[in-house]
matplotlib code that plots the C-alpha trace (Angstrom):
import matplotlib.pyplot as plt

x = [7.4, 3.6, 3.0, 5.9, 4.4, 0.9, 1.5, 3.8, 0.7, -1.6, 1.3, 1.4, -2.3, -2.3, 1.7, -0.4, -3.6, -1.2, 1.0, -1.1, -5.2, -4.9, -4.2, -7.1, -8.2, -6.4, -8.8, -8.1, -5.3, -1.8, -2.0, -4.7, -3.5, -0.4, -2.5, -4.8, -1.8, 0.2, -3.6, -3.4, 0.6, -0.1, -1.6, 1.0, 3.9, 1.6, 1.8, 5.5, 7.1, 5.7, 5.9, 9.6, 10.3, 9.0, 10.4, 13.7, 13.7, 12.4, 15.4, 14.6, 17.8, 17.4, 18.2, 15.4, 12.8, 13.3, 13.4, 9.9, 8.3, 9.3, 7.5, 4.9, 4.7, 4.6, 1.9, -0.1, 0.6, -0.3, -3.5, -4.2, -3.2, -5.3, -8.4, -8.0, -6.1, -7.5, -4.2, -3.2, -0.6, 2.2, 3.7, 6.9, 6.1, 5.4, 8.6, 10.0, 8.5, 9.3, 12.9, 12.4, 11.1, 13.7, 16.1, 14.1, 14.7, 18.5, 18.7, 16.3, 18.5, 21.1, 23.6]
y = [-13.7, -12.7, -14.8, -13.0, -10.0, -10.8, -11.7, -8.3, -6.4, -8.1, -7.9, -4.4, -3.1, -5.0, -3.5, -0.2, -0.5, -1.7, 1.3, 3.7, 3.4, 4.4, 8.3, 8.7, 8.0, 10.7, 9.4, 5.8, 4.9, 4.4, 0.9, -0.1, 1.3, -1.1, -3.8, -3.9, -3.1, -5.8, -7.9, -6.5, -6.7, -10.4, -11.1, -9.1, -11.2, -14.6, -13.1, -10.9, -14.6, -17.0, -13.8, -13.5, -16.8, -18.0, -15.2, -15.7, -19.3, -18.3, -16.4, -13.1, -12.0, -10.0, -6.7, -6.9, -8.6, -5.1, -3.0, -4.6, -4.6, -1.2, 0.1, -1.6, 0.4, 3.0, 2.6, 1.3, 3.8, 6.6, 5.4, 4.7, 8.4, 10.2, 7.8, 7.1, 9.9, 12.6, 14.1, 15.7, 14.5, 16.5, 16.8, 16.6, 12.8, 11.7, 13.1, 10.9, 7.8, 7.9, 8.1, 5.1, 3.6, 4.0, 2.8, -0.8, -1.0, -0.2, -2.9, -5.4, -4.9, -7.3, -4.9]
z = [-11.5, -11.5, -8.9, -6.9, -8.1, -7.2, -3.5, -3.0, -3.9, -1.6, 0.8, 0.8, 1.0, 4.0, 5.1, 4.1, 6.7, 8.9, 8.9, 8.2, 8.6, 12.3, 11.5, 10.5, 13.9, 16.4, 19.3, 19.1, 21.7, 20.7, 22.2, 20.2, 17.0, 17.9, 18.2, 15.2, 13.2, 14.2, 13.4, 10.1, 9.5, 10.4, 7.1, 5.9, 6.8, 5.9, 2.4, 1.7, 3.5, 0.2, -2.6, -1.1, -1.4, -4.6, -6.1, -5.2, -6.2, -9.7, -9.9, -8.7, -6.5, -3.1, -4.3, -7.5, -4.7, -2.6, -5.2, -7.2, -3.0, -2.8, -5.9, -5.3, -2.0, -3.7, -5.9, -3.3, -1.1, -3.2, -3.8, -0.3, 0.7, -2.3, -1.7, 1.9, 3.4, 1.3, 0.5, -2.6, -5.1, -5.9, -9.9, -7.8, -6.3, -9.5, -11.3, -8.2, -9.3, -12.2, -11.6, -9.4, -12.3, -14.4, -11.2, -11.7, -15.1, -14.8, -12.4, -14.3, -17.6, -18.8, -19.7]

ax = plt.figure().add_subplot(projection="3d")
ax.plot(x, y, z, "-o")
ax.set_aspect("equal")
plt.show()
């Protein structure tokens, strides 16, 4: 699983560039936004393909894959919008991860 684990992160700080490193770039044309992030979601794919994969024939199911990719996202993502973006982070967005959280662990336990 931490190989699963592993690749999803890589995955998704290049799913992150890909999606969103062009706004902070207003004057670079649509078009070319497109293209660089389909560049960058290239290596994105070449990596969420095998983490999908493996984790699924370790035992993972589809539904704990997504949910694992998407709180990964998450992490990623806020990172990538307080570093990179500049934004501020709301108490409010955490209090919403952190019911995520607990979401993955409901659907991780054996009961």
């Amino acid at each position: 699983m931490l190989k699963t684990i592993a690749l999803l992160t890589l995955s998704n700080v290049f799913m992150t560039f890909a999606w969103y490193r062009h706004l902070r770039f207003k004057e670079l044309p649509l078009w070319k936004a497109i293209l660089i992030s389909w560049g960058i979601a290239f290596l994105e794919y070449c990596l969420m393909v095998p983490a999908n994969r493996i984790g699924y024939i370790n035992g993972m199911n589809g539904f704990q894959l997504k949910m694992t990719q998407e709180v990964i996202t998450l992490i990623i993502f806020t990172v990538f919008a307080i570093f990179y973006l500049k934004e501020p982070f709301h108490w409010k967005y955490m209090v919403s991860f952190i019911l995520l959280l607990g979401s993955v662990y409901f659907m991780f336990s054996k009961k």
